[in-house]
C-alpha distance (Angstrom), angle and dihedral (degrees) to the residues before:
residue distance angle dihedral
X1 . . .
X2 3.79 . .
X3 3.72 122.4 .
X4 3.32 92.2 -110.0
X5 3.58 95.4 54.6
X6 3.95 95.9 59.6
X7 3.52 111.9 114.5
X8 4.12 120.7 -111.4
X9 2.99 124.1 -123.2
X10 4.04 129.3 -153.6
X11 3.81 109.5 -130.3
X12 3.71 124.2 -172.4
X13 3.80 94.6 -179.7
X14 3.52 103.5 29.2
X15 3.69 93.3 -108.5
X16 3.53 121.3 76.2
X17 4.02 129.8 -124.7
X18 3.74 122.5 -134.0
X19 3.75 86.8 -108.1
X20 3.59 95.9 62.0
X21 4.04 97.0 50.0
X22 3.96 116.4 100.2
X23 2.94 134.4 -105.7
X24 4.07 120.1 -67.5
X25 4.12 90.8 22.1
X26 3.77 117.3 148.6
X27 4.57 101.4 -116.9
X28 3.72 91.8 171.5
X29 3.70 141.2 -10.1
X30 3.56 119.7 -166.8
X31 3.76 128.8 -178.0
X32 4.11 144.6 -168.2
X33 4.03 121.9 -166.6
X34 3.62 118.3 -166.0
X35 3.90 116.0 -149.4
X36 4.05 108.9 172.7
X37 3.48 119.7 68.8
X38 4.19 130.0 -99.4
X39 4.16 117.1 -156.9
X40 4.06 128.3 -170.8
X41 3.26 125.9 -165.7
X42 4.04 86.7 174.2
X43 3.57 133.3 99.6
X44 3.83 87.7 -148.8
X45 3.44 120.8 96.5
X46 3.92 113.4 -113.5
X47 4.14 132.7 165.0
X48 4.02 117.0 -82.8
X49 4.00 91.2 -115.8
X50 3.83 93.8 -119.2
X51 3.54 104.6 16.8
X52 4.14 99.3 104.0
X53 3.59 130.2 105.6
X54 3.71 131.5 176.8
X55 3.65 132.6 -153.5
X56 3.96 139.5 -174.4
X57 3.62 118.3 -145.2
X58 3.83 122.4 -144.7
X59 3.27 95.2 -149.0
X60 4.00 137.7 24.9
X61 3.78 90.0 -129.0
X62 3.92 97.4 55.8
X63 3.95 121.9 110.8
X64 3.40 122.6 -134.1
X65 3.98 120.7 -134.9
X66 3.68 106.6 -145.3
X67 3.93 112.8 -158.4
X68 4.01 108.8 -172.3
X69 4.05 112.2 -174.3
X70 4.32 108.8 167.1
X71 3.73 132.3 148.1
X72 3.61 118.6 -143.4
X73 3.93 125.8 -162.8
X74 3.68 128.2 -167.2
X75 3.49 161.5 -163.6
X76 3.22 107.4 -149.4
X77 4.05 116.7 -38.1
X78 3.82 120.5 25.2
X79 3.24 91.9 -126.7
X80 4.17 124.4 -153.9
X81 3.70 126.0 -44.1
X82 4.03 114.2 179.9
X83 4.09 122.9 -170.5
X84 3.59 103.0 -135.2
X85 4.15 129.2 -167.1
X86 3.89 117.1 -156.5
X87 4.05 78.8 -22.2
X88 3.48 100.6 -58.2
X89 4.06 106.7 116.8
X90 3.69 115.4 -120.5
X91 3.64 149.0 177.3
X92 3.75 93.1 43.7
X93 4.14 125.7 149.2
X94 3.52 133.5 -114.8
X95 3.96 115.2 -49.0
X96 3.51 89.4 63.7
X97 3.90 134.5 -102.8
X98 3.71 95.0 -59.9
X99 4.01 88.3 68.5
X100 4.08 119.6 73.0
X101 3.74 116.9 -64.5
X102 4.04 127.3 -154.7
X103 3.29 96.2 -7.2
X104 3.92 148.9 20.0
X105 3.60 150.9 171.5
X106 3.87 107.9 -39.8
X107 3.78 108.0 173.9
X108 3.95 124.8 -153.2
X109 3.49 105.5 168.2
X110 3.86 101.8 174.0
X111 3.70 88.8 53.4
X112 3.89 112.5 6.7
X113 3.92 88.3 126.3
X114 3.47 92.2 70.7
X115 3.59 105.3 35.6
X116 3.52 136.0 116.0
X117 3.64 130.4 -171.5
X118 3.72 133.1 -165.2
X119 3.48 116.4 -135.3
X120 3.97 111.3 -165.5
X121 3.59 134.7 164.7
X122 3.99 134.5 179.0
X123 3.84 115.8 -158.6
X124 3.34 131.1 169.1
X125 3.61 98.0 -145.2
X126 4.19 128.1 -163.2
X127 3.83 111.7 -151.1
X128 3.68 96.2 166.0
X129 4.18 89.6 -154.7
X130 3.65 133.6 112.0
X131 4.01 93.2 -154.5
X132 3.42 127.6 73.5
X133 3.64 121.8 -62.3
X134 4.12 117.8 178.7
X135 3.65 130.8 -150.2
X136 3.46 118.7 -144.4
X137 4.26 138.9 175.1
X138 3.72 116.9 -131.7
X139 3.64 125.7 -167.9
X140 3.60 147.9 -174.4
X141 3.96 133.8 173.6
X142 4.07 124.2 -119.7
X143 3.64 101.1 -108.9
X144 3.81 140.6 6.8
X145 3.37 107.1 -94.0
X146 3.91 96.7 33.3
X147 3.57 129.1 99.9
X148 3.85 133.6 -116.6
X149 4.31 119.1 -174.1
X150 3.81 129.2 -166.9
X151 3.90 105.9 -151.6
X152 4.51 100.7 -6.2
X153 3.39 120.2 73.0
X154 4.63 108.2 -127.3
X155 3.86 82.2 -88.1
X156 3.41 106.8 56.2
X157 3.96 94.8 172.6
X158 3.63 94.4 167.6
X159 3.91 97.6 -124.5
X160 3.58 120.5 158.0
X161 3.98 93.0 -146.9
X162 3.67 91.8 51.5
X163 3.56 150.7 2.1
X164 4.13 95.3 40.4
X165 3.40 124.3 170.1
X166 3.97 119.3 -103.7
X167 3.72 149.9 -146.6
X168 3.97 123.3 -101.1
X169 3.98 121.4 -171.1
X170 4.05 150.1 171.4
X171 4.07 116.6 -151.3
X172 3.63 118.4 -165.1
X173 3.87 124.8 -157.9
X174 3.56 123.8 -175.5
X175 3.75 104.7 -150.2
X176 4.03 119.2 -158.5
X177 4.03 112.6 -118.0
């Protein structure tokens, strides 16, 4: 965008409020990064100890810009990883909420052991609320009696050339209406 382009603002103290920021501008970004591992071995969805983050909107008409960064390990299937808002799941693809959500059952079978994958996600989410709403990761594994890791692959030999342990994280932006 060119300089000139920028739109003004009126300022009465110098300094602007949130309210008086366009449309699309940044008013707060908060974030949480997870750096111990979480494992499953359940086919029932539970929280990813660590993975939560809440955030107040200033206004009901704000977005929210969702940011989902996790690495999941496994023993077989990857098992089911839902995005949830105020514990509603969200984000999900055609079939409907009752079907799997970020993530789902890759299968590597030569090498599964050792594999991570990323599971991301970008939303631009609408909330419509001015008090706190939290985003959280659930998670569950395939079967009973299979494994499912948050930052270690099913491995986890402790190697400093390979096989490391990662970083997992949810940003939140509130973006101005």
């Amino acid at each position: 965008m060119a300089i000139d382009k920028i739109p003004s603002v009126a300022l009465d103290s110098g300094v602007p409020t949130r309210a008086q920021l366009p449309a699309g501008c940044i008013l707060q970004v908060v974030q949480v990064v997870k750096t111990d591992t979480w494992t499953t071995s359940s086919t029932t969805m539970a929280d990813v100890t660590g993975l939560s983050l809440t955030i107040t909107p200033t206004s009901v008409n704000s977005k929210v810009l969702v940011l989902v960064d996790v690495h999941i390990g496994y023993s077989v299937y990857a098992g089911v990883f839902y995005l949830l808002r105020n514990g509603v799941k969200i984000y999900a693809g055609d079939g409907g909420l009752s079907r799997c959500g970020l993530y789902s059952n890759a299968y590597t079978p030569s090498n599964s052991q050792y594999s991570l994958i990323p599971l991301t996600a970008t939303f631009l989410d609408s909330p419509a609320s001015t008090t706190a709403v939290t985003y959280k990761i659930q998670g569950s594994s395939y079967a009973n009696g299979t494994n499912t890791y948050v930052n270690r692959t099913a491995q986890d030999i402790n190697e400093s050339n390979r096989d490391g342990l990662t970083a997992s994280s949810i940003t939140l932006m509130e973006v101005a209406a």
